[in-house]
Every structure is written in C-alpha cells, then in structure tokens.
gemmi code that builds the backbone of each chain (N, CA, C; Angstrom):
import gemmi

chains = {
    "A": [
        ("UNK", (13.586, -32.426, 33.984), (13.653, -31.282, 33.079), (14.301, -31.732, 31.780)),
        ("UNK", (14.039, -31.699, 30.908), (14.410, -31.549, 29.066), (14.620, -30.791, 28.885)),
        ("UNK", (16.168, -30.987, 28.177), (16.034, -29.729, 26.879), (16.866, -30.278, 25.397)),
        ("UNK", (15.999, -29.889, 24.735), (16.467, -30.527, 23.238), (16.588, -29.368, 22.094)),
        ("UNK", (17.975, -29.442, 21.922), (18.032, -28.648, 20.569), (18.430, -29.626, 19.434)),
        ("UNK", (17.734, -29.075, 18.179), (17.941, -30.353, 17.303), (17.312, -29.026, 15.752)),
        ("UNK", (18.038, -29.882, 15.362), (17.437, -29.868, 13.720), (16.537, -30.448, 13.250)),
        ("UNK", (15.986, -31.376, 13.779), (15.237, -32.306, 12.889), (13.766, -31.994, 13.544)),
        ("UNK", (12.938, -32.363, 12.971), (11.271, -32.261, 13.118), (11.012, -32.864, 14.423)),
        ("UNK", (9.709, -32.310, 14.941), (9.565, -33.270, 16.465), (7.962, -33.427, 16.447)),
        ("UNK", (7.323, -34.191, 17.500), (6.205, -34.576, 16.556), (5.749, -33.865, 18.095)),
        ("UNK", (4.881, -33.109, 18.244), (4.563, -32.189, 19.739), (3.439, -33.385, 20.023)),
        ("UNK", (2.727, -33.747, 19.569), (1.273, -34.294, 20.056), (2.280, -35.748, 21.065)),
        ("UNK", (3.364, -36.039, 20.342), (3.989, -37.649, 21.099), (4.992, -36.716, 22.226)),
        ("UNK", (5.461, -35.962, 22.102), (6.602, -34.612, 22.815), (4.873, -35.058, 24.193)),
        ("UNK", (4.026, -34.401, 23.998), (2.947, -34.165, 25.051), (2.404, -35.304, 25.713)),
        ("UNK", (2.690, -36.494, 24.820), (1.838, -37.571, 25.904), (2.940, -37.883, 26.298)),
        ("UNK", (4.216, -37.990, 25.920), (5.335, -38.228, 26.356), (6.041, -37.893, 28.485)),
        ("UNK", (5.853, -36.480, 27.923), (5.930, -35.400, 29.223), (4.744, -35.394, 29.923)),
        ("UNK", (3.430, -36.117, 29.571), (2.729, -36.111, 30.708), (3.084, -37.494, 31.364)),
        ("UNK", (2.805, -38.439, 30.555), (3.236, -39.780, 31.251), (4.284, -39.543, 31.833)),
        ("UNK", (5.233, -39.139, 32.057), (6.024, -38.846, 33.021), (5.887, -37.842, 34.161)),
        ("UNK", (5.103, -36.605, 34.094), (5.210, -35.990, 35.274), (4.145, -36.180, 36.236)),
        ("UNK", (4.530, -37.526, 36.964), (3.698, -38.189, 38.057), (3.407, -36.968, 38.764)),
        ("UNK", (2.205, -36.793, 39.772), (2.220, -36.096, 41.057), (1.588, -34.470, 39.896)),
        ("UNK", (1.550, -34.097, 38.689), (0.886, -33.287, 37.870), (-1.024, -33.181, 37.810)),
        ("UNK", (-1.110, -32.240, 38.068), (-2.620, -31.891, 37.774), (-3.000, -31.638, 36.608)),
        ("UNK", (-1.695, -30.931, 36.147), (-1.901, -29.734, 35.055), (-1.156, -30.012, 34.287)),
        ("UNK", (-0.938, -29.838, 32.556), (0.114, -29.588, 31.717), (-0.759, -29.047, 30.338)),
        ("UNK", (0.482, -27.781, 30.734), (0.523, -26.444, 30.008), (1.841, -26.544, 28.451)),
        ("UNK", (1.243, -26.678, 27.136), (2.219, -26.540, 26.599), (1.799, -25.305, 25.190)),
        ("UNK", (3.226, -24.902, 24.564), (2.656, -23.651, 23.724), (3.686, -24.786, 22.501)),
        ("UNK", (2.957, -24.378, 21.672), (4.520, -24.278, 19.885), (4.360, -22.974, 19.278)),
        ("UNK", (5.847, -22.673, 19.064), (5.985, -21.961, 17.997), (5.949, -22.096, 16.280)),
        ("UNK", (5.361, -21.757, 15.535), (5.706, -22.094, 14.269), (5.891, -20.822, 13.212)),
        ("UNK", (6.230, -21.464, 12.283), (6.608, -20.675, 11.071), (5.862, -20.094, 10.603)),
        ("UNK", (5.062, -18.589, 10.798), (4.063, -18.034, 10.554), (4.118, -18.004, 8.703)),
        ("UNK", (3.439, -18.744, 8.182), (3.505, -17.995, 7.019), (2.550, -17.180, 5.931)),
        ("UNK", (3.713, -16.111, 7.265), (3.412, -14.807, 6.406), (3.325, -14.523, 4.798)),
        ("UNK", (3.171, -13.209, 4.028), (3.146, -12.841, 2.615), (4.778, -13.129, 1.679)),
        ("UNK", (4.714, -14.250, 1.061), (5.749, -13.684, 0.334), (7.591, -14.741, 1.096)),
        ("UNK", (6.622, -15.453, 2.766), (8.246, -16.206, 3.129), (8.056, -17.444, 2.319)),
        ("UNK", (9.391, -17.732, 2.330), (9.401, -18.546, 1.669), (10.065, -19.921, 2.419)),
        ("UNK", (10.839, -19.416, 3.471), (11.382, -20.179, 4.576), (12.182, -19.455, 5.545)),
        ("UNK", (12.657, -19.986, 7.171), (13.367, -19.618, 7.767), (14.508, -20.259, 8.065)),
        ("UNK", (15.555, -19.615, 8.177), (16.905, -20.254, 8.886), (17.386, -19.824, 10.627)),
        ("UNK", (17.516, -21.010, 11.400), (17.366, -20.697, 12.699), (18.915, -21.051, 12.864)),
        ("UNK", (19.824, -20.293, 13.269), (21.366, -20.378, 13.958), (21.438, -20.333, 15.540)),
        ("UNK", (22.300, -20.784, 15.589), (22.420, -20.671, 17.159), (23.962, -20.800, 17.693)),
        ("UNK", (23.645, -21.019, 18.792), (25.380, -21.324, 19.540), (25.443, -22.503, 20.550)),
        ("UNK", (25.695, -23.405, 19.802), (25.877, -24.618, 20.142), (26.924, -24.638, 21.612)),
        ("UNK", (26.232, -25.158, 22.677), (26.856, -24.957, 23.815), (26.438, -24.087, 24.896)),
        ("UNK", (26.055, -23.002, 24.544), (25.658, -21.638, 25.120), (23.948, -22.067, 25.477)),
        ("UNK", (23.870, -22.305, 24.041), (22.505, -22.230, 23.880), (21.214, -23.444, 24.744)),
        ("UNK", (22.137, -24.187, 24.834), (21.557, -25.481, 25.961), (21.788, -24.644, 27.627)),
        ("UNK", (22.682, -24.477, 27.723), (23.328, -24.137, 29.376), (22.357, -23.004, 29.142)),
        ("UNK", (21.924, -21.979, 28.832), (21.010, -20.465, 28.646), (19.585, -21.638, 28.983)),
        ("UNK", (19.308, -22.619, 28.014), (17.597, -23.167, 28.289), (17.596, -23.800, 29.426)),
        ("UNK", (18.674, -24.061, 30.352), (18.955, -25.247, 31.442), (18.618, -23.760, 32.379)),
        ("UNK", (19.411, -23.027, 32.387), (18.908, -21.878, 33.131), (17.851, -21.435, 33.682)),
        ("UNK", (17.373, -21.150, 31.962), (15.930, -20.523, 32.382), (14.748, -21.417, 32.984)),
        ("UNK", (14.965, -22.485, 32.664), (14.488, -23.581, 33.393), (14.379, -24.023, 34.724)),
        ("UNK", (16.050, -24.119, 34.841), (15.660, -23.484, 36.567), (15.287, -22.614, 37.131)),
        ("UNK", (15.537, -21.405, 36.676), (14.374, -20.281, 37.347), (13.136, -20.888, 37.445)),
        ("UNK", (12.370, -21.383, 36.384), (11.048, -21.417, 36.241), (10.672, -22.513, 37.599)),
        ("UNK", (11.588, -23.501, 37.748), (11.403, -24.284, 38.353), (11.086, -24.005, 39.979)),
        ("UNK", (12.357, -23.148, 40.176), (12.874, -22.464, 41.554), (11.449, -21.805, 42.114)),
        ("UNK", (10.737, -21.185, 41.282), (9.762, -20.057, 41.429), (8.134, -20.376, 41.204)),
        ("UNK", (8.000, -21.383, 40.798), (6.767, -22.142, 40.462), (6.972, -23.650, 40.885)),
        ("UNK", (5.978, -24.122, 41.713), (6.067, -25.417, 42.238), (5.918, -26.285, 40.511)),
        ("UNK", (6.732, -26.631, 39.822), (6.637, -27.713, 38.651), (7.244, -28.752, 38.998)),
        ("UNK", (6.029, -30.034, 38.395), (6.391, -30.969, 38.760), (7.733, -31.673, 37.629)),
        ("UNK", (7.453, -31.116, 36.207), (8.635, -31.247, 35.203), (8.806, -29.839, 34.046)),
        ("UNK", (9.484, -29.659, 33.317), (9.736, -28.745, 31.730), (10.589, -29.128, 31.576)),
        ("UNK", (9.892, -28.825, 29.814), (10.741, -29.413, 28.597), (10.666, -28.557, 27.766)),
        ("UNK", (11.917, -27.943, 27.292), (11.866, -27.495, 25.825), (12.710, -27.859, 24.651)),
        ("UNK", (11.956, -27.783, 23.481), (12.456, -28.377, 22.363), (12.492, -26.790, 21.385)),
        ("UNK", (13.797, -27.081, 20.898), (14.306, -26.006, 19.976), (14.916, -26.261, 18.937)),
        ("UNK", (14.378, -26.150, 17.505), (15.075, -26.391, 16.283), (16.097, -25.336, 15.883)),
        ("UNK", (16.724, -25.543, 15.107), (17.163, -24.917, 13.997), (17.265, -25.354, 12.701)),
        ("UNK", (18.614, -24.712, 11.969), (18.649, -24.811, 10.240), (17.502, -24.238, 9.749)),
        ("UNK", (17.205, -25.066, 8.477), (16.024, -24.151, 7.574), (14.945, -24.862, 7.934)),
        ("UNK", (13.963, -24.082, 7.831), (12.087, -24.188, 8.469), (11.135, -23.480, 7.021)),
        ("UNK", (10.556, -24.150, 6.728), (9.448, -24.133, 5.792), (8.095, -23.411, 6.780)),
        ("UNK", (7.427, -22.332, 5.854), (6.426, -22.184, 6.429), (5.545, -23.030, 7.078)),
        ("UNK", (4.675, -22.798, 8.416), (4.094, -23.753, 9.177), (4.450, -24.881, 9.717)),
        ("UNK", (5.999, -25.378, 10.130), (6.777, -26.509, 10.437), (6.696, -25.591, 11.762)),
        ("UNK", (6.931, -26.459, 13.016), (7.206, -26.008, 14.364), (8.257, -26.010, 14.739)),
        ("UNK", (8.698, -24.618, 15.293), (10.217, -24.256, 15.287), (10.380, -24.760, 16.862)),
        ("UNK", (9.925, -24.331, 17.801), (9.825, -25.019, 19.029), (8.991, -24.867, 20.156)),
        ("UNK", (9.367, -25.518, 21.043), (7.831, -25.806, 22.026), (8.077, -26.213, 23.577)),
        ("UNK", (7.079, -25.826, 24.431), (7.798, -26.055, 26.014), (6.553, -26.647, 26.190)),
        ("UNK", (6.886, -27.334, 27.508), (5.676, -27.673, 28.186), (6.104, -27.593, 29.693)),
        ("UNK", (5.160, -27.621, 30.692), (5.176, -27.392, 31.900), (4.460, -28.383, 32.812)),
        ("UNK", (4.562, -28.792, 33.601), (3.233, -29.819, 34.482), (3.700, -29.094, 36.112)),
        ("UNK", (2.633, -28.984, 36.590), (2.518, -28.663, 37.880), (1.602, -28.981, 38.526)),
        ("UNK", (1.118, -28.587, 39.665), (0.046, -29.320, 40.625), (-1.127, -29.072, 39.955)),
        ("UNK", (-1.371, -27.477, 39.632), (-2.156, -27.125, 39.535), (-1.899, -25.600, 38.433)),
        ("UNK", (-3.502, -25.899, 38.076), (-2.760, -25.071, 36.768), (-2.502, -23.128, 36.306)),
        ("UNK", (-2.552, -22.764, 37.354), (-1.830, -21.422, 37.563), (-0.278, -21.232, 37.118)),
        ("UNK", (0.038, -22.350, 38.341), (1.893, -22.147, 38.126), (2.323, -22.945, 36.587)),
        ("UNK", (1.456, -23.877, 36.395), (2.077, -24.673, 34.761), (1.973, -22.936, 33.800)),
        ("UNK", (0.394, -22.783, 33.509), (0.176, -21.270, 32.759), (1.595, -20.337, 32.832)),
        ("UNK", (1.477, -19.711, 34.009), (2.662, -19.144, 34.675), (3.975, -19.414, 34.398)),
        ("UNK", (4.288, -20.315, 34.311), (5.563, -20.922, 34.010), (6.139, -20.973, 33.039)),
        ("UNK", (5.207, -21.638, 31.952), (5.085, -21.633, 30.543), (5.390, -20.268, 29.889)),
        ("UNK", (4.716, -18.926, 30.250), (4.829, -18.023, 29.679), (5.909, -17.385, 30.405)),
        ("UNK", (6.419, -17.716, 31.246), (7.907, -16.925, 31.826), (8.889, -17.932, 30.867)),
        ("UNK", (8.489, -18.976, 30.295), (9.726, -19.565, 29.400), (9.754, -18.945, 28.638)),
        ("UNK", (8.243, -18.462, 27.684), (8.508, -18.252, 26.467), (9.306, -16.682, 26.135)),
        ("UNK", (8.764, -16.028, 27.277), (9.426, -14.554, 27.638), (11.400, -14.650, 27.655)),
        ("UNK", (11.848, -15.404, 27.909), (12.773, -15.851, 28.461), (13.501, -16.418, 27.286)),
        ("UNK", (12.766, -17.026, 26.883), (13.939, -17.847, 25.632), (13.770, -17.065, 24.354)),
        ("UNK", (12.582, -16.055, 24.123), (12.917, -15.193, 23.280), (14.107, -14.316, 22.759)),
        ("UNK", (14.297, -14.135, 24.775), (15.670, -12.416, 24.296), (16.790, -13.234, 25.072)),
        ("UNK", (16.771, -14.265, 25.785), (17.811, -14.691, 26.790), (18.452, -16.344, 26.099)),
        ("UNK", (17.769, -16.588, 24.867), (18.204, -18.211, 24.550), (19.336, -17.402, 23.313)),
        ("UNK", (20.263, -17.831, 22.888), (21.105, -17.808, 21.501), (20.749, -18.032, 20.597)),
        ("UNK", (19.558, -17.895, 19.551), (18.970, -18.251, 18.613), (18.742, -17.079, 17.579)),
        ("UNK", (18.819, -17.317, 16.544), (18.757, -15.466, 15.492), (18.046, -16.645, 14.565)),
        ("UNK", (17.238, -15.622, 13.843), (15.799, -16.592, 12.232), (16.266, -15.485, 11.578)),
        ("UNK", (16.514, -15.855, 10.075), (16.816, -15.322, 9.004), (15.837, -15.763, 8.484)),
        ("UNK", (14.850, -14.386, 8.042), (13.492, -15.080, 7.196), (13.913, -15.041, 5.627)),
        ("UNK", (13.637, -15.849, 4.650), (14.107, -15.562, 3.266), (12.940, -15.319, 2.644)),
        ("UNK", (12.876, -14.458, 1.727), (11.897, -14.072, 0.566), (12.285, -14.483, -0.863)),
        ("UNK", (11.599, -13.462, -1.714), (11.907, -13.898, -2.937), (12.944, -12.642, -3.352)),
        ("UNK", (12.984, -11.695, -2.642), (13.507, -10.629, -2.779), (14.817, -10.906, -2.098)),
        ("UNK", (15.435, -12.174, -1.351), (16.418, -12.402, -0.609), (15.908, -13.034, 1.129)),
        ("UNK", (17.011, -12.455, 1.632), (16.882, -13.082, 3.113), (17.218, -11.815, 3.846)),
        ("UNK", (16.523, -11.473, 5.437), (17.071, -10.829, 5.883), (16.850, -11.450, 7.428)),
        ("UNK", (17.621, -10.738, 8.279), (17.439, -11.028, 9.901), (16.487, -10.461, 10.850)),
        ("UNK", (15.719, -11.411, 11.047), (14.691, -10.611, 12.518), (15.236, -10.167, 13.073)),
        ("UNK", (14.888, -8.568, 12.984), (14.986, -7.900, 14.475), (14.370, -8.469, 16.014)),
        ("UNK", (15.192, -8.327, 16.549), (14.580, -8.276, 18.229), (13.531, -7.036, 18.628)),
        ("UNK", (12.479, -7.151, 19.403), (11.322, -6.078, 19.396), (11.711, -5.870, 20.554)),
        ("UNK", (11.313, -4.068, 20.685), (11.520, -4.046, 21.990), (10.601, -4.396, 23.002)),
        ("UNK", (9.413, -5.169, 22.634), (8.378, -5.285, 22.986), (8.862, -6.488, 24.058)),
        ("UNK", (9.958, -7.190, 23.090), (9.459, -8.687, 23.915), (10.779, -8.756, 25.021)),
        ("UNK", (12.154, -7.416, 24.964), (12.804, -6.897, 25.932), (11.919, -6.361, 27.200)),
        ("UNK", (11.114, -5.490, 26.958), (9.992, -5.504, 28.148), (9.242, -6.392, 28.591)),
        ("UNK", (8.705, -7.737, 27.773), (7.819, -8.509, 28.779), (8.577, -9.066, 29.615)),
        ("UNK", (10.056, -9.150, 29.479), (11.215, -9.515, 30.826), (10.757, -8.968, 32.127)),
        ("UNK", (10.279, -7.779, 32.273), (9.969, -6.448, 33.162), (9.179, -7.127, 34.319)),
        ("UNK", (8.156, -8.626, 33.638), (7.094, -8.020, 34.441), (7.189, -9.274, 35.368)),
        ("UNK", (8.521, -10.235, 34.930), (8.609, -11.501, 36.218), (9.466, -10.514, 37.066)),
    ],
    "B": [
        ("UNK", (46.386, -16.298, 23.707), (45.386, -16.240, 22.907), (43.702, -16.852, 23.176)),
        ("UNK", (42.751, -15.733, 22.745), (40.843, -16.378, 23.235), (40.191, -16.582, 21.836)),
        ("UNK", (39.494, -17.507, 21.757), (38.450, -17.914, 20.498), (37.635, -16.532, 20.837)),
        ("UNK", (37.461, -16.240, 19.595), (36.156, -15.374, 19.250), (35.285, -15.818, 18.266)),
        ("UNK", (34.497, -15.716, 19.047), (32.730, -15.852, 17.869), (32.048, -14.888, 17.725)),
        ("UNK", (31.227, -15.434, 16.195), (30.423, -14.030, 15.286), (29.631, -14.997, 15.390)),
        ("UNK", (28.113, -14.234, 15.398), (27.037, -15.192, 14.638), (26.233, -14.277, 14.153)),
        ("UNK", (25.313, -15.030, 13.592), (24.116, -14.398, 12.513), (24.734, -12.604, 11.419)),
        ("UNK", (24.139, -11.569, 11.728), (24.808, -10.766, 10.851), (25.692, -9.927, 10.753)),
        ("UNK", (26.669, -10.531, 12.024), (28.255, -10.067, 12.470), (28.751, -11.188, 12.312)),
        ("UNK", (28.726, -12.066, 11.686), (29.300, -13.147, 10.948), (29.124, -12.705, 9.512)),
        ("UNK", (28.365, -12.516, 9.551), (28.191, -12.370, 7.903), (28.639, -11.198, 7.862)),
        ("UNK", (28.913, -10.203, 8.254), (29.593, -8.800, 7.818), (31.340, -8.788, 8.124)),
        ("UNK", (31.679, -9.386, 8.992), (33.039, -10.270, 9.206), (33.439, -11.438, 8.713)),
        ("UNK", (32.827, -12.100, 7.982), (32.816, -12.912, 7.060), (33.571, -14.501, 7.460)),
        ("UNK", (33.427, -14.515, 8.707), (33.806, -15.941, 9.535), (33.024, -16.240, 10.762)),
        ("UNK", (33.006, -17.630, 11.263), (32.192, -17.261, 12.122), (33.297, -17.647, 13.450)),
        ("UNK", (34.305, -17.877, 13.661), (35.092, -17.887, 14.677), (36.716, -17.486, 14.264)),
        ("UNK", (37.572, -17.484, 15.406), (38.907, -17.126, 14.762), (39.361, -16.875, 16.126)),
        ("UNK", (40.769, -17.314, 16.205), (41.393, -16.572, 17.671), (41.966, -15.926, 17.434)),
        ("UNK", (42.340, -14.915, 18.352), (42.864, -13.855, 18.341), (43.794, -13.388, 19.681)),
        ("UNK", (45.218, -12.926, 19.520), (46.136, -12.491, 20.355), (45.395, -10.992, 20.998)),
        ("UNK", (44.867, -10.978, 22.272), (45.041, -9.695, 22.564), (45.802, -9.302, 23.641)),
        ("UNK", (45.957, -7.564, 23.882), (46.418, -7.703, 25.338), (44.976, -6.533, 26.042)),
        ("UNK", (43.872, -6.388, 25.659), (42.856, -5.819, 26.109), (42.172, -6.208, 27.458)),
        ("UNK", (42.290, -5.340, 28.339), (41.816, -5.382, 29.775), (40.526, -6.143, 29.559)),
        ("UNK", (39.442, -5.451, 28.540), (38.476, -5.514, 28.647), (37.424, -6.001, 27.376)),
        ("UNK", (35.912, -6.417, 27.166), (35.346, -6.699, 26.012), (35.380, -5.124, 25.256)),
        ("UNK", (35.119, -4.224, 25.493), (35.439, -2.604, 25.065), (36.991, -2.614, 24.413)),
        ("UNK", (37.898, -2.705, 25.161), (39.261, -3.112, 24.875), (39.605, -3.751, 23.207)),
        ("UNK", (38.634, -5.535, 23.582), (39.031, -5.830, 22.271), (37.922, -5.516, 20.925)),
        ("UNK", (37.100, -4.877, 21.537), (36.109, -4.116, 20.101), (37.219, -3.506, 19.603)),
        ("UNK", (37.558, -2.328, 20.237), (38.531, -1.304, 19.594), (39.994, -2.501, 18.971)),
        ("UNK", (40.258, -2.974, 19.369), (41.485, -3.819, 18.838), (40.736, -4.293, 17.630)),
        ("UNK", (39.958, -4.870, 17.335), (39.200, -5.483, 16.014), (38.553, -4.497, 15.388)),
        ("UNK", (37.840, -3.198, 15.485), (37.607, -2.304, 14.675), (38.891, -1.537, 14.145)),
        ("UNK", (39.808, -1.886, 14.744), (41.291, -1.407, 13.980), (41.552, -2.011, 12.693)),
        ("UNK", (41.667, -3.198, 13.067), (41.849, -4.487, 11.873), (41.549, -4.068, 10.612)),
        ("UNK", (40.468, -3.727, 10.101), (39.533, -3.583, 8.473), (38.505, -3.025, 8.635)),
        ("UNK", (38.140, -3.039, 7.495), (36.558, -1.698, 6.865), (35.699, -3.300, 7.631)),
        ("UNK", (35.996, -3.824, 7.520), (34.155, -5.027, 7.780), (34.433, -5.196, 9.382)),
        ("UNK", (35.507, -5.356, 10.081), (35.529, -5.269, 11.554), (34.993, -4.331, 12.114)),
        ("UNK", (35.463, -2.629, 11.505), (34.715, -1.543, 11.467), (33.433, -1.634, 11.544)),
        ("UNK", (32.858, -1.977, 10.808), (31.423, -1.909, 10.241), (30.857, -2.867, 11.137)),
        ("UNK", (31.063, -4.201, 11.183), (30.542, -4.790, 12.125), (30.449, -4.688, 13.414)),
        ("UNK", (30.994, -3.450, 14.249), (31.295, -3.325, 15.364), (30.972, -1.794, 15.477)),
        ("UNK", (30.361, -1.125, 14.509), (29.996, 0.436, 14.570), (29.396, 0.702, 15.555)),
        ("UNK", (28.495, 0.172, 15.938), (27.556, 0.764, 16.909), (27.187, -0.681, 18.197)),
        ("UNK", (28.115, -0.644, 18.849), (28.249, -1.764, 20.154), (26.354, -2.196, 20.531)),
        ("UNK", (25.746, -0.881, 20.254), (24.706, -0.807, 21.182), (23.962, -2.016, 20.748)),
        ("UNK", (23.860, -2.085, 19.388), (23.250, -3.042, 18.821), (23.797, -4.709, 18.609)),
        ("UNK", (25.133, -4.823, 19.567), (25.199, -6.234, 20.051), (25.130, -6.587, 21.509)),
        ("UNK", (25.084, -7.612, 21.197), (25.322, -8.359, 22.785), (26.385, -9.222, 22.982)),
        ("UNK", (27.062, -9.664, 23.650), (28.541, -10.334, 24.121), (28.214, -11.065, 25.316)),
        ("UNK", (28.984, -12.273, 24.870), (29.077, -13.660, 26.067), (30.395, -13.727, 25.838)),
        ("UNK", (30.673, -13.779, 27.462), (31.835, -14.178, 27.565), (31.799, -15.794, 28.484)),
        ("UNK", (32.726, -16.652, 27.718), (32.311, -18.377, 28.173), (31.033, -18.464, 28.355)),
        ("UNK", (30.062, -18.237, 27.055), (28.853, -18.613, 26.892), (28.288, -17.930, 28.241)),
        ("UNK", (28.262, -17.354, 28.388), (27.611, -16.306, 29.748), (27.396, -15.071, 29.185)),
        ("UNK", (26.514, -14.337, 29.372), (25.962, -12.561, 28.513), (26.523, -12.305, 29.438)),
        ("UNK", (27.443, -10.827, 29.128), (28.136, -10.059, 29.856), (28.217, -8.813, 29.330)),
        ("UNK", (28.541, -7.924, 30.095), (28.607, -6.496, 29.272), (30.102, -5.959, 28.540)),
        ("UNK", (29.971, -4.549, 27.774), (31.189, -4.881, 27.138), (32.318, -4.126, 27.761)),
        ("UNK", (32.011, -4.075, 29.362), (32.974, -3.073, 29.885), (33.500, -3.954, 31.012)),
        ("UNK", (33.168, -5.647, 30.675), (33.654, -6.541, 31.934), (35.064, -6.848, 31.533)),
        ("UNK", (35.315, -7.342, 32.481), (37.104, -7.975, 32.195), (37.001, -9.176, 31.301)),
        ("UNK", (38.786, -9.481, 30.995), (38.930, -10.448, 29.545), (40.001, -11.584, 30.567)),
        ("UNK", (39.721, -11.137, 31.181), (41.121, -11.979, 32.490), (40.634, -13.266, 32.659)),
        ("UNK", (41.276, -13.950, 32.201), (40.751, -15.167, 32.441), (39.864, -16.345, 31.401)),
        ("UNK", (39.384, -15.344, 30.627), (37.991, -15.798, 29.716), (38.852, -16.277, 28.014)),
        ("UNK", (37.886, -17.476, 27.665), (38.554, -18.514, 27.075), (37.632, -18.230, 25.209)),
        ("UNK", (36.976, -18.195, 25.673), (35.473, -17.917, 24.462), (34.765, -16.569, 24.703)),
        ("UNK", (35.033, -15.507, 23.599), (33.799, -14.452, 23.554), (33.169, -14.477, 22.680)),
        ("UNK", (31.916, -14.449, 22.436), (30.945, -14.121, 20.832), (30.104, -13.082, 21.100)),
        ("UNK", (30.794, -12.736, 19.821), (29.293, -10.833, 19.598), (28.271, -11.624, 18.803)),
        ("UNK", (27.358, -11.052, 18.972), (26.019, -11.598, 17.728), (25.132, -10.320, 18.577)),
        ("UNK", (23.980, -10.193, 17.677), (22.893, -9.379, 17.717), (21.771, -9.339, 18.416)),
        ("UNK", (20.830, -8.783, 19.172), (20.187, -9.166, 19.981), (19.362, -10.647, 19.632)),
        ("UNK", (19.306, -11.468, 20.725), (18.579, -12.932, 20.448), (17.115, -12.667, 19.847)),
        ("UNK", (16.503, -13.459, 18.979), (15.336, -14.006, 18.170), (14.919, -15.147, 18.631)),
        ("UNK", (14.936, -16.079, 19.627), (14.223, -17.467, 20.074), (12.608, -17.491, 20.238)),
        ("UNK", (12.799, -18.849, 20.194), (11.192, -18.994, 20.773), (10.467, -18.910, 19.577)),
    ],
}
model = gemmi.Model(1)
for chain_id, residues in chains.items():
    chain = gemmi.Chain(chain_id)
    for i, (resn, *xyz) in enumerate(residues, 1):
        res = gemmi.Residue()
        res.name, res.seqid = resn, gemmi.SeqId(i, " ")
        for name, pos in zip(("N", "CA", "C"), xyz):
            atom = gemmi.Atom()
            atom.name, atom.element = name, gemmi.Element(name[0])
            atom.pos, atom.b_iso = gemmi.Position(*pos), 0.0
            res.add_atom(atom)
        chain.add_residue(res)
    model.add_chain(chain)
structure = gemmi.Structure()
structure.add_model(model)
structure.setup_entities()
C-alpha cells in the first residue's frame, strides 16, 4: 500500500506502470486522477492540509478498502500548495484479481478521501480567492458503502 | 496545556494557524466556549460549530467528546480532498 503526499508534480502514466509492475498475482488495475478543472475565470488552486493527520486518515481509508475488497495493492498520491489549471491534484490506483473489486475499491477511495482525508482547495480568481465548499452530495455518497 | 490548530478559513479568520492554550474544559464544546470568549475573530470563527469539524490527536471527533488526555485539537471546515 502507498501513500504519498507531496507538493511536487507526479507523472501518473510512470505512478501506473510503476504500481502495476509491482502488484504481482493482479488481473486488474483500476486507476482515476483528479485535476484542476479549468473552469471560467480560475486562475489557480491552493491545496492545505494537515500534515500528519492527513497521511494516518489515507492509511486508513486504505485499509478499509483493503479489509473489504480482495486487493492485491493501493496507492494514493495527494498534492498540495498551488495548482495551475489542468495539473493533477491527485490519484489512486487499485489492482485486484479481478476487476469488480479494483472498480469497487477505487471509487470507495475516492468517496472517502473527499469528506474523510484533511485537505481544503482555495480556488483563486481574478476577483480574489475563495474556499470550496464541501457538497452535500459527496457527504451522502459515504451512505452507500 | 494542548496545541490547537486552525486550518483553511478558521485560520484565516483567527489569524494563526496553531497556538497552545491553558484550559480547564471537560470537553471540545467546553473549549469552543473558552475561545469564543477571547475576541470578536474567535467569536466569529466559532459562530456556528455546525459548520466545523474537530480532530482530536488527528482523529475526527465530535465536539461533545472529552479533552482528558488529548495533546492536539484542530477545527477546520468540512474536508475538500480528492
């Protein structure tokens, strides 16, 4: 299992051959990125966090995923500081036997590290900066593991 | 005395992002009210509980758990990851 928080850029395509060459005994590998939608008008994001918290919270959710889906490995990578539109803020991947539980898995991370990881994005404009709200949308997709 | 942490825009409305603090509060409820005493921006940053969340030793906890024992609390706002 990986978990990387970092500031600095990560290159997902080497992150992916990386984590497959390693998860011997894998059928499957499932991975998502997040990036910097850019939207009308951003101009960049700032990603904060809580250094400490915020690793032990992704080690967590990780083991759940693990506990509950036969995976053969996961990894997630999580930036912060400032993010330029379309830079990848972060990214999981999953390998399992077969590819139900990788799918599966994958999207119980991303559910998971949304409302349960320590991370807040301050999007900036030209008009200033303000803070993403949390949706209650993505408090309910918790609901449905 | 416990470290307290602010982040994102209860840092910025408290205008630090850590600081310790002497309490004698049973509870995380306890030391809201002890720090909304303090000033107009402790006030303000702490108006409406509903809209934070609290770890106590990097663990989410609610704000009506005990302080007995616990070394690190941080308020910040609901999480944005991913």
């Amino acid at each position: 299992m990986g978990v990387r928080v970092q500031a600095a850029p990560f290159d997902q395509g080497a992150e992916i051959a990386a984590f497959t060459a390693a998860a011997a005994g894998a059928g499957a590998v499932v991975s998502f990125t997040g990036i910097v939608r850019p939207d009308h008008g951003l101009t960049g994001m700032e990603i904060e966090h809580y250094p400490g918290m915020t690793e032990k919270a992704i080690r967590s959710i990780l083991d759940q995923a693990v506990r509950r889906w036969s995976l053969v490995d996961g990894l997630v990578v999580h930036r912060y500081g400032l993010l330029a539109p379309g830079e990848a803020i972060m990214m999981v991947a999953t390998a399992a036997p077969h590819r139900g539980d990788a799918f599966a898995a994958a999207e119980f991370l991303m559910d998971y590290l949304k409302s349960r990881a320590p991370f807040w994005k301050k999007e900036s404009r030209d008009g200033g900066a303000t803070w993403v709200a949390a949706r209650e949308a993505d408090e309910d997709a918790l609901k449905r593991w | 005395m416990i470290d307290v942490l602010y982040f994102a825009w209860v840092r910025e409305r408290i205008g630090l992002p850590r600081e310790q603090v002497e309490t004698r509060a049973a509870t995380v409820a306890g030391l809201v009210d002890e720090l909304r005493a303090r000033e107009e921006r402790y006030a303000a940053a702490f108006a409406d509980t509903s809209a934070l969340r609290v770890a106590l030793d990097q663990e989410l906890a609610d704000f009506d758990a005990p302080l007995a024992g616990v070394r690190e609390v941080a308020f910040f706002p609901p999480m944005t990851g991913g």
